[in-house]
C-alpha positions in Angstrom: 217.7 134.3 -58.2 219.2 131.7 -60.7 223.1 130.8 -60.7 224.4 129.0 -63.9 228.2 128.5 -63.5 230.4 127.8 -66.6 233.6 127.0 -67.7 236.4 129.0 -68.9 236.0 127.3 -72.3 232.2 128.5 -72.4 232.3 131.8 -71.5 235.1 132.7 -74.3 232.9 130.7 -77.1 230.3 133.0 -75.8 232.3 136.2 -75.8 233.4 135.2 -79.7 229.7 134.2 -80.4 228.9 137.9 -79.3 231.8 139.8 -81.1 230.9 138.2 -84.1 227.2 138.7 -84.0 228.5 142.8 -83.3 230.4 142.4 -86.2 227.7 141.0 -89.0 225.6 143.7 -87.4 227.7 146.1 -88.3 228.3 144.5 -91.8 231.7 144.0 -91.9 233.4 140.8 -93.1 235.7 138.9 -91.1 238.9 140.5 -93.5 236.9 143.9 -92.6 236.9 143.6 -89.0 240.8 142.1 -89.5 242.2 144.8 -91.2 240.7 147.4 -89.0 242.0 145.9 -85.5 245.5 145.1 -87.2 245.1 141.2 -87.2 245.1 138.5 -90.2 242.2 137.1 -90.7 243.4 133.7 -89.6 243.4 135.3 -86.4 239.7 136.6 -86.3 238.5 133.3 -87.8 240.6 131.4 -84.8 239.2 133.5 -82.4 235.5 133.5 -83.5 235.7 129.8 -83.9 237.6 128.7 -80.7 237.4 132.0 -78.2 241.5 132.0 -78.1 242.8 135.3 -78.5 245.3 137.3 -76.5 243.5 139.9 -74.4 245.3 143.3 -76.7 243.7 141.8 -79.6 240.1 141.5 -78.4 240.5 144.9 -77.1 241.5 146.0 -80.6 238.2 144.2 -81.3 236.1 145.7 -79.2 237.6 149.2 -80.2 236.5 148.8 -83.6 233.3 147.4 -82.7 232.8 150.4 -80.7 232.6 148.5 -77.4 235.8 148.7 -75.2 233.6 150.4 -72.7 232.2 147.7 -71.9 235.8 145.7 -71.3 237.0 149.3 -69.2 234.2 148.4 -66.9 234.8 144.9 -66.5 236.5 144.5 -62.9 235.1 147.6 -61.5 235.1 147.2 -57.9 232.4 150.1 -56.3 233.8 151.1 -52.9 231.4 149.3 -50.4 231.6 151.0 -46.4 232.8 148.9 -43.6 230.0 149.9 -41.4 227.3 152.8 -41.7 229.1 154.8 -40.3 232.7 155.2 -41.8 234.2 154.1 -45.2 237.0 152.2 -45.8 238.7 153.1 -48.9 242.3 152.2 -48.7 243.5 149.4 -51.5 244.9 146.4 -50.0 249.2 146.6 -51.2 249.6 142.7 -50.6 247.8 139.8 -50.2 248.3 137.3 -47.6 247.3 133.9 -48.5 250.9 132.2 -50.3 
């Protein structure tokens, strides 16, 4: 198994890459995609050029892209048991490191 570790910086030039290759496959034009998630287009060309945009915007996005599934799933945590035997699902209410 291979592990590539990136930056911040890289994985949101990737995420833009990826919205933007979503939308020219779905042939809309940056004004298209702009006026359909509520934005200017100042702020779709930002974001597709630098990966800066706040997180209600992208999922505006993605909405319109038809994939905000994908960013529902994102942190999904599936329940893992303790042991074999007995599982543990209570959420943690606090943390403990300061």
């Amino acid at each position: 198994m291979a592990f590539e570790l990136k930056t911040s910086k890289e994985v949101l030039l990737q995420i833009a890459h990826r919205i933007k290759q979503r939308r020219l496959k779905q042939n809309l034009t940056q004004a298209g995609l702009a006026l359909r998630a509520g934005v200017s287009v100042g702020t779709i060309k930002h974001f597709e050029k630098t990966g800066k945009v706040g997180l209600d915007i992208l999922l505006n996005m993605a909405l319109v892209l038809g994939c905000l599934d994908e960013f529902d799933a994102l942190l999904l945590e599936e329940p893992k048991p303790t042991n074999l035997f007995q599982e543990d699902n209570t959420a943690r209410q606090r943390g403990r490191l300061k």
